[in-house]
C-alpha positions, 0 to 999 in steps of 0.5 A: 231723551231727544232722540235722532232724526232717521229717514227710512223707507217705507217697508209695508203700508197697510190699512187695518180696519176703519181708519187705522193704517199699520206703517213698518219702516226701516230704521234701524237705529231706532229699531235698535234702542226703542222700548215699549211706551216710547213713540216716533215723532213723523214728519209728513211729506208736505211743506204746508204741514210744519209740525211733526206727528207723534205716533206709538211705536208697536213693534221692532225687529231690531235685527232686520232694522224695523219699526211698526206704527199703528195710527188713525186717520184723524186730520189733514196731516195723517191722511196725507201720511195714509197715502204713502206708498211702499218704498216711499222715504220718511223722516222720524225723529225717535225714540222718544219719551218714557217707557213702560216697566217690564218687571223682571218677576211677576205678571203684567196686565196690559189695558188697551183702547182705540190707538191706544192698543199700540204701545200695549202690543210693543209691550206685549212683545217684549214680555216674557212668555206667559208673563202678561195678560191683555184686555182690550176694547172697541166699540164692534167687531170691526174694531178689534182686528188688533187681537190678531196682532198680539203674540201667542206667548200672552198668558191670556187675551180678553176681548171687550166690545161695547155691543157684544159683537165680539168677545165679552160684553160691555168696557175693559174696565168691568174684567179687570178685578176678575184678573186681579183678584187673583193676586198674581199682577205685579204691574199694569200697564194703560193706554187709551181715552182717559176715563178708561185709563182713570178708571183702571188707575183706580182699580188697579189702586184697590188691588195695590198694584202699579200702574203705569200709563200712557198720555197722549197729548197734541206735540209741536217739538216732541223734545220738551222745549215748546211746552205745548203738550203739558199734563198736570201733576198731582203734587202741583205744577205740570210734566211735559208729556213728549220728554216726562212722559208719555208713560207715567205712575198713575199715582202721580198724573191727574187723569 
């Protein structure tokens, strides 16, 4: 999918917690057709920054033609993204990329870390009430305000904090045979470092449910034409991850 170029305003702009800002924006033919697990790719309003940011789409209200993003503050280009202003204009090409399977029956268990958390909150949205469960995880207390952004109609919300300063301690990955052993998972849906969505991948694979997960790589064209953002495949060869994915069957990624 190639997406379209759409240049909106900036609706909201705020910063979350330790350099994490959430951005909703108009624009609404992406709001229109962007399914959980696509992304926008950003372009930053400096002429020195030629390459576009991919950033996970958390959200839309296609009805009022908006789209929320969730991103950190990691290099040059996204601080400068922080510095926009409400009612500041910005180019995004989007939707982007694949999509997380929402089945029509059964439960979905949606993984969570760091960023990650973005495209599990857009799933979350568009599930049906009661239909999925999420975990997520953070390092402290500080790091998982994301609970506050999830919909009252999740079936259950389980919170992981490496210190225990919040929720359960210890990582998302120790909770999850307690949910799927209940044999009422149909899919899993992760997004967040690698060993966390290798090690749900395996879990999930014990208990012999689906899993989907979300790659994020550095992107230069975000269409698959540059090459630059490439994973491996477990039969051979690659996926470009921008245009194949971001969202693949574990069963067929090396992780």
């Amino acid at each position: 999918m190639t997406g379209m170029v759409e240049k909106g305003i900036i609706i909201r702009h705020e910063k979350m917690g330790p350099d994490i800002w959430r951005m909703v924006i108009s624009l609404p033919l992406t709001a229109k057709k962007a399914k959980p697990g696509q992304f926008i790719h950003v372009k930053i309003n400096d002429n020195s920054r030629l390459l576009r940011r991919p950033i996970s789409i958390a959200g839309t209200a296609a009805g009022k033609g908006l789209v929320e993003i969730l991103y950190r503050v990691v290099g040059g280009g996204t601080q400068l993204m922080s510095e926009m202003k409400e009612g500041d204009t910005i180019d995004c090409l989007g939707p982007l990329g694949t999509s997380f399977t929402i089945p029509e029956e059964g439960e979905i268990l949606g993984v969570g870390g760091g960023v990650g958390i973005a495209p599990i909150l857009f799933t979350a949205r568009r599930a049906k009430p009661g239909q999925m469960t999420v975990v997520i995880g953070g390092r402290n207390k500080d790091e998982v305000f994301w609970k506050d952004l999830f919909p009252k109609t999740l079936k259950q919300l389980i919170v992981t904090t490496d210190d225990g300063s919040y929720g359960i301690k210890g990582f998302t990955v120790s909770v999850l045979p307690d949910v799927l052993k209940q044999g009422t998972v149909r899919q899993v849906a992760v997004c967040g470092p690698g060993i966390m969505m290798k090690k749900t991948a395996e879990i999930a694979g014990e208990y012999g449910v689906p899993c989907e997960v979300s790659l994020e790589r550095r992107m230069g064209c975000g269409t698959g034409t540059c090459m630059a953002c490439v994973c491996d495949r477990k039969a051979g060869g690659h996926y470009k991850v921008c245009s194949d994915g971001p969202v693949f069957d574990a069963a067929e990624v090396v992780l």
